[in-house]
C-alpha positions in Angstrom: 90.1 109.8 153.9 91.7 111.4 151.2 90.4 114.7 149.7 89.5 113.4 146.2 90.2 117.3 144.8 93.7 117.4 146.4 94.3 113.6 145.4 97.0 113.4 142.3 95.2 112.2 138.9 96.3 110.2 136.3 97.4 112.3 133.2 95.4 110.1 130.5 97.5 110.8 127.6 100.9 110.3 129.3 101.3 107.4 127.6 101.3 108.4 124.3 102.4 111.4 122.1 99.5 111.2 119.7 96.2 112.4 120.8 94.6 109.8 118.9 91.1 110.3 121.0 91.0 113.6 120.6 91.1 114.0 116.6 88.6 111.0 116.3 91.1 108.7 115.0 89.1 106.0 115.5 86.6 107.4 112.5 90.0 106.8 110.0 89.9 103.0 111.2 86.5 102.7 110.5 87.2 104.4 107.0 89.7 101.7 106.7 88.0 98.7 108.2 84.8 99.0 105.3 87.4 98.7 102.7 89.6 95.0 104.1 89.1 91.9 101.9 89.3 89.9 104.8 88.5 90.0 108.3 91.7 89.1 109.0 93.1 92.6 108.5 91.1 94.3 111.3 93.7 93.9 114.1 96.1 95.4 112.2 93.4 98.4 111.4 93.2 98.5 115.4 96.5 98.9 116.2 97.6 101.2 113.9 99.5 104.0 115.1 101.9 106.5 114.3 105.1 105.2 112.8 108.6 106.2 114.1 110.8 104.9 110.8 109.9 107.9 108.4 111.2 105.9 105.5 108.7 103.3 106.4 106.2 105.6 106.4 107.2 106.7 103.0 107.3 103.2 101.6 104.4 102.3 102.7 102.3 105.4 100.7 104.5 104.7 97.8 103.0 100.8 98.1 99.2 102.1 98.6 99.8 104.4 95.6 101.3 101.6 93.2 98.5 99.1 94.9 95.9 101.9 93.7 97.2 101.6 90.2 96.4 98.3 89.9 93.2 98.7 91.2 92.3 101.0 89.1 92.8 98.4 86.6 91.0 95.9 88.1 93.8 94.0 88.8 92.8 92.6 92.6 95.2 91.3 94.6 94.1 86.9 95.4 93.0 88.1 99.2 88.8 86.0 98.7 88.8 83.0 101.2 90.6 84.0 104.2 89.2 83.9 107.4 90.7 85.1 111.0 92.7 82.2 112.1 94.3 83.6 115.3 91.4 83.0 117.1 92.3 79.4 117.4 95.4 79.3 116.1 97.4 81.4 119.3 95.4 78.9 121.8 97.2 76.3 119.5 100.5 77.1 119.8 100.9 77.8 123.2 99.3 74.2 123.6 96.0 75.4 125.2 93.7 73.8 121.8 93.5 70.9 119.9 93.4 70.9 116.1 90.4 70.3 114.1 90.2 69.2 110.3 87.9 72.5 109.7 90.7 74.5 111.4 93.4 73.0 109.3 91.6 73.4 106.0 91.4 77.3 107.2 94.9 77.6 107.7 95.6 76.0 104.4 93.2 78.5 102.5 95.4 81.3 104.1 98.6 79.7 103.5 97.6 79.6 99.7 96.4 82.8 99.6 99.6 83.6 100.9 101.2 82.1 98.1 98.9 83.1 95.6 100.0 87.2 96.4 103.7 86.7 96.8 103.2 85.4 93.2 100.5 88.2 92.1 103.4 90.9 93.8 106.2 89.2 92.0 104.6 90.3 88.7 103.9 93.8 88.9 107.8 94.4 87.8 106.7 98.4 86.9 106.1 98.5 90.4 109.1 98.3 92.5 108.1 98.8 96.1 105.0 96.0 95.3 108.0 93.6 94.1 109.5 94.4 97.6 107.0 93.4 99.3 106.0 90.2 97.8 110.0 89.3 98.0 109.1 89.8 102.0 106.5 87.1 101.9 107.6 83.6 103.4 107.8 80.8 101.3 105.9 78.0 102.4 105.0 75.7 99.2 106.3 72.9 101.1 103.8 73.1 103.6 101.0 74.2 101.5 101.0 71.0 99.6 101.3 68.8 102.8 98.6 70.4 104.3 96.5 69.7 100.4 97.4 65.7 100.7 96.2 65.8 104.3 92.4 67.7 104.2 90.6 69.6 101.3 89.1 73.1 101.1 85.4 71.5 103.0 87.5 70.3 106.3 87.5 66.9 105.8 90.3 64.9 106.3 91.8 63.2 103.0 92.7 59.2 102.3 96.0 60.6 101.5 97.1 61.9 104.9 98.2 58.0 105.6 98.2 55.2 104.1 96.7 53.5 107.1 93.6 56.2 106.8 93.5 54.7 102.7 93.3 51.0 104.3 90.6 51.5 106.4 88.5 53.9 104.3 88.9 50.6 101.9 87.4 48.3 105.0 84.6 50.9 105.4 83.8 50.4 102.1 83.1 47.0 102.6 81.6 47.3 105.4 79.0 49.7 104.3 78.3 47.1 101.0 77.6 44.4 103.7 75.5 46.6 105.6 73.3 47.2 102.3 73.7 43.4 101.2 72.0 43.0 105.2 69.7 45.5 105.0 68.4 44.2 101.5 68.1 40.6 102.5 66.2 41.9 105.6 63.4 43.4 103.6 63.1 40.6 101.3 61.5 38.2 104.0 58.0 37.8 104.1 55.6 40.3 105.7 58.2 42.4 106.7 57.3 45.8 104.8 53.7 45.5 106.7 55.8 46.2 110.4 57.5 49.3 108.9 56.6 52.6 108.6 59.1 53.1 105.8 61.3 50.5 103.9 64.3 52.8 103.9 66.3 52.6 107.1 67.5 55.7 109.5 70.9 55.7 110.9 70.8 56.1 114.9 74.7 56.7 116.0 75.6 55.4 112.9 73.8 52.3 113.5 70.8 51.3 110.4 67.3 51.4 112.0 63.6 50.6 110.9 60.7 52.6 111.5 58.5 49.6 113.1 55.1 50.1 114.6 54.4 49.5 118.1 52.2 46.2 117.6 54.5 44.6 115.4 57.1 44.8 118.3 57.5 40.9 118.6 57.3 40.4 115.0 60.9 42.5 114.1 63.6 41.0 115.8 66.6 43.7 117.2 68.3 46.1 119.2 65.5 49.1 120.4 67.4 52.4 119.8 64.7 54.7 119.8 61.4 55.1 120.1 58.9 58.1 118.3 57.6 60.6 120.9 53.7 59.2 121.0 55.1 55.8 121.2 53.9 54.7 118.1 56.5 54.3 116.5 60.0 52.7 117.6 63.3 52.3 115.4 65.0 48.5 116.0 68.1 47.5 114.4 67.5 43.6 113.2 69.6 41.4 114.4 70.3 39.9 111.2 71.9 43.4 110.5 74.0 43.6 113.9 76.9 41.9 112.8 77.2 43.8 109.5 76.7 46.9 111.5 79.1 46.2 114.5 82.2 45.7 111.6 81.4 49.0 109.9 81.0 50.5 113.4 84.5 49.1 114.2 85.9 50.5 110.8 84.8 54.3 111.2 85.5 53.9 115.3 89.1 53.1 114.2 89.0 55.7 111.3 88.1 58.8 113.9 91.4 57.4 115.6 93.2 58.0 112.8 92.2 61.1 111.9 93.5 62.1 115.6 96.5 60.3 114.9 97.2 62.2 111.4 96.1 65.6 113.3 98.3 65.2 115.8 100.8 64.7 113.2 100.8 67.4 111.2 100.4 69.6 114.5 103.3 69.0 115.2 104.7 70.0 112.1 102.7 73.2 112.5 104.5 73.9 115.6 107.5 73.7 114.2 106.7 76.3 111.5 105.3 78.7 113.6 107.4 81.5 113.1 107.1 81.1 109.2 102.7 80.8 109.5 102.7 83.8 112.1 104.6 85.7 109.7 102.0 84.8 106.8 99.8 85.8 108.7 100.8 89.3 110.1 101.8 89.7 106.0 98.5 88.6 104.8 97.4 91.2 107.8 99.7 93.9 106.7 98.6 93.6 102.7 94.9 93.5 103.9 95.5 96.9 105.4 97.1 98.3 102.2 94.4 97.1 100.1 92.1 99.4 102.4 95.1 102.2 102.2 95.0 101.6 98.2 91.0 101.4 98.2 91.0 105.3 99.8 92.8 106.4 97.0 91.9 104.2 94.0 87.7 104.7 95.4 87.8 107.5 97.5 89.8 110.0 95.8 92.7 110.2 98.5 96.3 110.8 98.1 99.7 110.6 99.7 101.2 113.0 101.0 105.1 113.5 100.8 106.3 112.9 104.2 108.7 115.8 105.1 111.7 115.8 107.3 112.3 119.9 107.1 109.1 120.5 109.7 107.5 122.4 106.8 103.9 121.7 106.4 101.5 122.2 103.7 97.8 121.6 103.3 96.5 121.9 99.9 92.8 121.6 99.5 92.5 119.4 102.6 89.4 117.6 103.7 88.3 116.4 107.2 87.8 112.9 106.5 84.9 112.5 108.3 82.8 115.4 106.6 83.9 113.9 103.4 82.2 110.6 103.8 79.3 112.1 105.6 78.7 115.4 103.0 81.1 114.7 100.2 84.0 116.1 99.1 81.8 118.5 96.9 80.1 120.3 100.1 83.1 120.5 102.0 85.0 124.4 101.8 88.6 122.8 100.9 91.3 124.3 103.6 94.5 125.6 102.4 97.1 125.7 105.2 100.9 126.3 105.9 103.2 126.0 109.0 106.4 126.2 109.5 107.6 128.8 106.5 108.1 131.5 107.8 105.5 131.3 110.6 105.1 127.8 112.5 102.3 129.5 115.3 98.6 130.2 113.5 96.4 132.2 116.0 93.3 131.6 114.1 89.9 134.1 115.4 86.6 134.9 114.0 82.5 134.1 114.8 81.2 131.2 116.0 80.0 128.0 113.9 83.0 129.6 111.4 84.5 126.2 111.2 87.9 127.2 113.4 87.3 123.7 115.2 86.9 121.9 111.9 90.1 123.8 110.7 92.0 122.4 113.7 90.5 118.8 113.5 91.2 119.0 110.1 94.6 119.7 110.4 95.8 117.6 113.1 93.6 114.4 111.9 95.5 114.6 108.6 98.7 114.3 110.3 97.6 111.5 112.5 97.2 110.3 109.0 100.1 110.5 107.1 102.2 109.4 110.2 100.2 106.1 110.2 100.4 105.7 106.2 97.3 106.2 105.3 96.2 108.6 102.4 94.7 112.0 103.1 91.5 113.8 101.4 94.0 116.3 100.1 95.3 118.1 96.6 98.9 117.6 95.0 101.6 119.5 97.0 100.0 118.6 100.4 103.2 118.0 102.5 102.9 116.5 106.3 106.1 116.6 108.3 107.8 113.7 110.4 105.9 114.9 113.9 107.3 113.7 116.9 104.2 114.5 118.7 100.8 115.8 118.0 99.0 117.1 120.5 96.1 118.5 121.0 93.1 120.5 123.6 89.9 120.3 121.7 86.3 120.5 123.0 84.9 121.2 126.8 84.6 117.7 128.5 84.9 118.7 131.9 87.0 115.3 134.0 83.7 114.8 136.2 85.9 112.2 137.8 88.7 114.0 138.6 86.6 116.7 140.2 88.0 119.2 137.5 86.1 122.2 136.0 86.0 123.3 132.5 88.7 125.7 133.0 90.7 123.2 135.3 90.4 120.1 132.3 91.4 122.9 129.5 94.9 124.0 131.7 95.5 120.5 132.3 95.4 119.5 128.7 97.0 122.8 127.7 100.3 122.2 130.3 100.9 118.9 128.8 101.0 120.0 125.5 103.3 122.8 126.5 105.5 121.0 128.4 105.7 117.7 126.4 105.9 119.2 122.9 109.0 119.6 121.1 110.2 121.8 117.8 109.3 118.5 115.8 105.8 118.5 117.1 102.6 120.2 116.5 100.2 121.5 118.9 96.4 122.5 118.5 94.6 124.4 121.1 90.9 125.1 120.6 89.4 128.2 122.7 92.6 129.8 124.3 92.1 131.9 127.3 88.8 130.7 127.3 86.6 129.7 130.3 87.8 132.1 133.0 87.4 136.0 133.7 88.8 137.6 130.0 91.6 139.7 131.7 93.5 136.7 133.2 92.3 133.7 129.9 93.9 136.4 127.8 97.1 136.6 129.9 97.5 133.2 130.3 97.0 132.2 126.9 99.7 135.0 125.8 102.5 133.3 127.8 101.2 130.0 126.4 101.5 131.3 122.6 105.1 132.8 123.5 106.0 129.8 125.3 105.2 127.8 121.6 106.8 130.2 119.5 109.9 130.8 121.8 110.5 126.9 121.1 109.6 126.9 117.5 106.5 124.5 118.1 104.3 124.0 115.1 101.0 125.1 116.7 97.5 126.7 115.5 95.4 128.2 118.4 91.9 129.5 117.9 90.5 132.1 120.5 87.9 134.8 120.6 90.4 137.3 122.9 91.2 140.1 121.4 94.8 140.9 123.1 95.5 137.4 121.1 94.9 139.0 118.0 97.9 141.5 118.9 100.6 138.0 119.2 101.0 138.1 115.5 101.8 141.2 115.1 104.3 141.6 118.0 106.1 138.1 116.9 107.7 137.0 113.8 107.6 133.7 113.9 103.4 133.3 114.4 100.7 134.8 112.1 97.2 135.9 112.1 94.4 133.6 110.5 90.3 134.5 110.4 87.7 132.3 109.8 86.3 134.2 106.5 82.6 136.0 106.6 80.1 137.1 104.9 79.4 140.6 106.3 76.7 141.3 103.7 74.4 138.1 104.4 75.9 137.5 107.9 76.8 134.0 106.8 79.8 131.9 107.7 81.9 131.1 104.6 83.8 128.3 106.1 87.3 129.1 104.8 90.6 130.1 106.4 92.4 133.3 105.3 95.9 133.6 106.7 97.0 136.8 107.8 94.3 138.8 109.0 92.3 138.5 112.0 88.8 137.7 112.2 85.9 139.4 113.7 84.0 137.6 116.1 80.2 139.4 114.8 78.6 138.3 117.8 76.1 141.0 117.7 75.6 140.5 114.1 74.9 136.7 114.3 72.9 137.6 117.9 70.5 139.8 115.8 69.9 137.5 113.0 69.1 134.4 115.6 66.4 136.2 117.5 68.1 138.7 120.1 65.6 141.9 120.1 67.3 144.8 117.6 67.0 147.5 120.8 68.9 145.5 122.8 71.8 144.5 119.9 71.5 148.3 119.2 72.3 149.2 123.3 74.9 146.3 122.9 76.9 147.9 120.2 76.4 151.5 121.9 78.5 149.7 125.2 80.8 148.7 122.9 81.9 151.8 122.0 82.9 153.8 118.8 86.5 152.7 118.4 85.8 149.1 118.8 83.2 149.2 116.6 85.9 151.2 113.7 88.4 148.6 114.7 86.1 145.7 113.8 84.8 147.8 110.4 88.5 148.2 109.2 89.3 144.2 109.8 85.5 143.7 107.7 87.0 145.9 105.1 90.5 144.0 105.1 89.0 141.0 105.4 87.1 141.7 102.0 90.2 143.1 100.2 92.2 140.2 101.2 88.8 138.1 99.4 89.2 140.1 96.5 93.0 139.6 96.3 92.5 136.0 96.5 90.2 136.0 93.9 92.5 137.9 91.6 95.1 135.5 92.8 93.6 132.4 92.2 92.7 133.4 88.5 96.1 134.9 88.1 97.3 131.4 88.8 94.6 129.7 86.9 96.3 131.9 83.4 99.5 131.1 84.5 98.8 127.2 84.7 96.8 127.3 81.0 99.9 129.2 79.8 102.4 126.8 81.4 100.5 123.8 80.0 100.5 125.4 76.7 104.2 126.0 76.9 104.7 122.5 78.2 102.6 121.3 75.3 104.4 123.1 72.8 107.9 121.9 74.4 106.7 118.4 73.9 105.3 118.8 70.2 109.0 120.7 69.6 110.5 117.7 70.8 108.3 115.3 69.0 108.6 116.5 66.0 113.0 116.5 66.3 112.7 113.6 67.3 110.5 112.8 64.2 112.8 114.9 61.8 116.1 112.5 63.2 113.5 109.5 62.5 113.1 110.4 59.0 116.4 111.2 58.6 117.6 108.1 59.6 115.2 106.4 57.4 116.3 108.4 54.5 120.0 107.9 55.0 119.2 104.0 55.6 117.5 104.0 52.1 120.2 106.1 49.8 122.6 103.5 52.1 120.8 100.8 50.8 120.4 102.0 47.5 124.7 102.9 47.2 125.0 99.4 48.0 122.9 97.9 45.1 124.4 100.5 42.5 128.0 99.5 43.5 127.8 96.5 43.4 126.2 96.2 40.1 129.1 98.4 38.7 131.5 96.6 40.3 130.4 93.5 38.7 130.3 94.8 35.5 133.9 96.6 35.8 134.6 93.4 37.3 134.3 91.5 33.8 136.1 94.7 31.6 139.0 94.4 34.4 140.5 91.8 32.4 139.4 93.3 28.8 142.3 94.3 26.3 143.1 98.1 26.2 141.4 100.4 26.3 138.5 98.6 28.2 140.6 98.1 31.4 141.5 101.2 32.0 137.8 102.5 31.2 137.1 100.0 33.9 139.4 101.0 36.5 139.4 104.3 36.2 135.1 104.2 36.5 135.8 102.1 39.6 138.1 104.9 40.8 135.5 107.7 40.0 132.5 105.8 42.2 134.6 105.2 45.0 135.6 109.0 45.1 132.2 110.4 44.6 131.0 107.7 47.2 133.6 109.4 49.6 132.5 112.4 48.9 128.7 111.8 49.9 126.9 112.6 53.9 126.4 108.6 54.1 129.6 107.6 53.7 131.3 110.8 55.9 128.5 109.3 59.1 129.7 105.9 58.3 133.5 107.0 58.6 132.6 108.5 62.1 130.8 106.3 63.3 133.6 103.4 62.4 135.8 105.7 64.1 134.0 105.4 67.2 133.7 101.7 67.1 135.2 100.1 70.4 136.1 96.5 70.8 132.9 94.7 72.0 130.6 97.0 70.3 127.5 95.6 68.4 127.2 97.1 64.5 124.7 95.8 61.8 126.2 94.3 58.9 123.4 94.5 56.1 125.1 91.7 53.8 124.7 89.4 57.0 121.7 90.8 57.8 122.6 90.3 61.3 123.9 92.5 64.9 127.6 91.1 65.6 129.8 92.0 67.9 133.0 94.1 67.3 136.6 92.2 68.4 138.8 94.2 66.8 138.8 97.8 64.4 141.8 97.9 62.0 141.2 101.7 60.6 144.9 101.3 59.0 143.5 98.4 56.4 140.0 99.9 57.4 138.2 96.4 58.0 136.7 95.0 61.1 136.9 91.8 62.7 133.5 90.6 63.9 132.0 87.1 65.1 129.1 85.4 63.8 127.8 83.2 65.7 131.1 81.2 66.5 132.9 82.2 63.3 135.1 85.3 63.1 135.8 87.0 60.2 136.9 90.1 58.7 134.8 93.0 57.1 135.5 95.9 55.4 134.4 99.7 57.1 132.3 99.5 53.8 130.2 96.4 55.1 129.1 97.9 58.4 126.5 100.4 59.1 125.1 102.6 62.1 121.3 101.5 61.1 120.2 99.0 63.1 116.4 98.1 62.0 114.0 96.9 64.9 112.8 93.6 63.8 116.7 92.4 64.1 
């Protein structure tokens, strides 16, 4: 018999690289499951993992966020009416079901649904990755309006599916009138409505039936079908209705057979199309699970993170999901949190019920996040890089099963996160050293903390052992983190402060939850002076550090108000150039405008004198001559000149007298004209004739 403590176990997480489990993942697919449209998303909300194409991972936040938008304006994508079809419809193709009308008037509600968002993704053109993905949607109109002439949105099979279905549809028809023309002439002979319970008939297997009572037997002739349960009672089918009956029976008997006929039909054509519906379906799936991604940050007040690829990560006012849904974001101490610049190991200390856990859960739940494309409860700047691997040793489940300890279970988790993890990955090890004699936990968990920062793992530890404390300081690639507290009111604050250990104030909280003073008083006398001045000095830190941060935070507060102010009075700078070059190029379009009218007048009035005796003409010419130089000489008529000079051939200019945009064929600056076309003509202008004002309603 085999010694079940020497027996090799199982390592549970050797098949993954995510400890999914251990950072209650599955809490995130609940979070994502309340907020499908459909059920038909929920496999997809199972099996969503960690994705290994970073650019996909990107894409599909970018999506969520433009999807998000559109919520927000109530634009909903067309997802109402789909149901979960792969129940049935995987038996179907692999030949192990037959199709039903119901089933076919499900698919066909998915198919349009199908249809109906390709279409609804195709006009969001501001939104470039949601184009892209409606572009990715199959196109399967064709089959969509088959499947409408064959069954409608109820499940019942159409008179269009064939025109042999049509035919006998006609027949029944008839054969329901005769069946009424039967039925009528049968309670038109004399006594009969005495026998009968009822004058309207009941319908036994599709068969017409009278209620007759049990004396008048002998008086109704017919076919007994059924009988009350006293007895009393019994339902016949006169024989003057049998015949009438027996051809509308026939009729729907050979309309059921063509309703199989027409199923098995379009089966077949299902089965042909099967790669095209399974991919509606996973894409229906897929854009179900955005919706839920979108729904986190449109509803929830989530955002995506960028997704990094320097190893550089950044929490800014980060959430744990779960506390979030359960408190509200409100009641939740944000966390603030960096790795990988210039420390990547965190050795985070301090009391008990400080929140260290939370911090760790926090941080490594998060990731799990981003890696699987789903928004965080987490500020601008939050940054999550492309892990490899995140693994993780939280809590004290002992392996019962395994015949492991506490201790045993912590090493075990603890080697394979050592040994598995890379520089790309991030470990989180809850309670270091812990569980074993101090002396040897404190060892151990040094070598462990070297081991990580030897290999440039991203990695935050919590621990209560002091000689961990010292690894910061001795290492300059890991730094020291506390778990902030209240010295004065002995209360837990809940907030990380990098880069100064904590205190554990065990004797402190044991006082204030009910250990007698004498014996907290005896406690601290064991402890000894210099401990005690040691753990004063980090209180006294610990504050200034508060204190700093305070300052900090309103020093960055000012600086934001006077960068917004800045950036406000950039923008009004810029407006109001851009407002000055506006009016400017109104004004110059009006003294253009007005030129124009005052030579032309002139020149038709010189025009006339031109041929006037002396001394008229050369009055006339030589006023002629006088407007075109002072025209020459004015700012409208210098723009004009360079903007004529850089006309190119195929240019568009505004000619005013045309009131019209043509385009430029050729620039002769020698005769100074231009050669334009309108519309088909071409013909020449002169520099003169053309202008750099284009108004907005041409």
């Amino acid at each position: 018999m085999t010694d079940p403590g020497n027996a090799p176990e199982p390592d549970p997480g050797a098949e993954t690289r995510f400890d999914l489990g251990a950072l209650e993942f599955d809490a995130v697919r609940e979070l994502l499951a309340a907020r499908l449209s459909t059920p038909l998303g929920r496999r997809a909300v199972d099996a969503l993992a960690p994705l290994e194409d970073v650019e996909r991972t990107r894409q599909i936040l970018r999506s969520a966020e433009q999807l998000a938008a559109c919520l927000r304006d109530d634009q909903e994508p067309p997802l109402s009416g789909v149901g979960e079809v792969r129940g049935w419809l995987e038996p179907f193709f692999a030949g192990e079901h037959a199709l039903g009308a119901r089933e076919l008037a499900e698919l066909g509600r998915l198919l349009r649904a199908a249809r109906s968002c390709r279409t609804w993704l195709e006009r969001r053109p501001q939104h470039a990755d949601l184009v892209a993905l409606g572009a990715t949607m199959p196109q399967l109109d064709d089959l969509v309006s088959e499947l409408e002439l064959v069954v409608d949105v109820r499940g019942e099979v159409l008179s269009t599916a064939s025109a042999k279905l049509g035919e006998i549809r006609r027949e029944i028809d008839v054969a329901e009138s005769g069946v009424r023309a039967e039925v009528q002439r049968f309670l038109a002979q004399p006594d009969v409505g005495r026998y009968l319970q009822s004058p309207e008939p009941s319908w036994r297997h599709g068969r017409p039936v009278f209620q007759v009572r049990q004396e008048f037997r002998d008086r109704v002739r017919g076919v007994l079908h059924d009988r009350s349960q006293s007895g009393a009672t019994l339902f016949i089918e006169p024989s003057t209705v049998l015949e009438a009956a027996n051809r509308l029976s026939d009729a729907r008997a050979a309309e059921n057979r063509e309703i199989q006929v027409v199923l098995a039909h379009v089966a077949k054509g299902l089965r042909r199309c099967r790669a095209e519906i399974e991919h509606a379906v996973a894409a229906l799936a897929d854009f179900d699970l955005l919706g839920a991604r979108a729904r986190l940050i449109a509803g929830d007040g989530f955002a995506a993170p960028e997704i990094a690829s320097d190893g550089r990560l950044r929490l800014c006012d980060a959430r744990h999901p779960i506390l979030v849904q359960s408190l509200g974001a409100a009641q939740i101490v944000p966390l603030d949190v960096a790795l990988g610049d210039p420390h990547h190991v965190v050795v985070v200390t301090g009391p008990n019920t400080g929140g260290k856990t939370v911090v760790l859960k926090t941080i490594g739940l998060l990731s799990l996040m981003a890696l699987c494309g789903v928004p965080v409860p987490a500020g601008p700047g939050t940054r999550i890089p492309a892990f490899d691997g995140v693994f993780a040793d939280i809590g004290d489940e002992q392996a019962i099963s395994q015949n492991l300890s506490t201790f045993s279970s912590h090493v075990r988790r603890i080697a394979r996160c050592v040994t598995k993890a890379t520089e790309r990955s991030l470990v989180l090890l809850d309670e270091l050293g812990a569980g074993t004699d101090p002396e040897e936990g404190g060892a151990l968990g040094y070598a462990v903390l070297q081991h990580l920062e030897r290999r440039r793992v991203r990695a935050v530890v919590t621990t209560h052992l002091g000689r961990l404390k010292e690894f910061a300081y001795q290492h300059t690639g890991a730094e020291n983190g506390s778990m902030s507290f209240d010295g004065k009111t002995l209360r837990p604050q809940y907030r990380l402060v990098v880069g100064v250990p904590g205190c554990s104030h065990a004797l402190d909280i044991a006082g204030q939850v009910g250990m007698p003073a004498e014996l907290v008083d005896e406690a601290r006398q064991l402890m000894g002076r210099p401990d005690a001045a040691v753990e004063e000095v980090v209180q006294r830190v610990q504050e200034t550090r508060q204190e700093a941060e305070a300052d900090r935070k309103r020093t960055a507060k000012l600086t934001r108000a006077a960068e917004r102010t800045e950036q406000e009075a950039r923008e009004r700078l810029a407006e109001l150039e851009r407002r000055h070059l506006w009016l400017q190029e109104e004004a110059d379009a009006l003294v253009d405008e007005q030129l124009r009218r005052a030579r032309a007048a002139i020149e038709k009035s010189c025009g006339v004198l031109r041929n006037a005796p002396k001394p008229y003409q050369d009055v006339a010419v030589e006023l002629i001559e006088e407007i075109a130089r002072v025209l020459a000489d004015t700012s409208v008529h210098r723009r004009r000149m360079r903007f004529v000079g850089s006309l190119r051939k195929d240019d568009i200019v505004y000619v005013p007298r045309l009131a019209r945009r043509c385009v430029v064929r050729k620039v002769d600056r020698a005769r100074e004209v231009c050669t334009i076309d309108v519309g088909k003509l071409r013909m020449e202008v002169p520099f003169e004739d053309l202008s750099w004002v284009q108004p907005l309603n041409v």
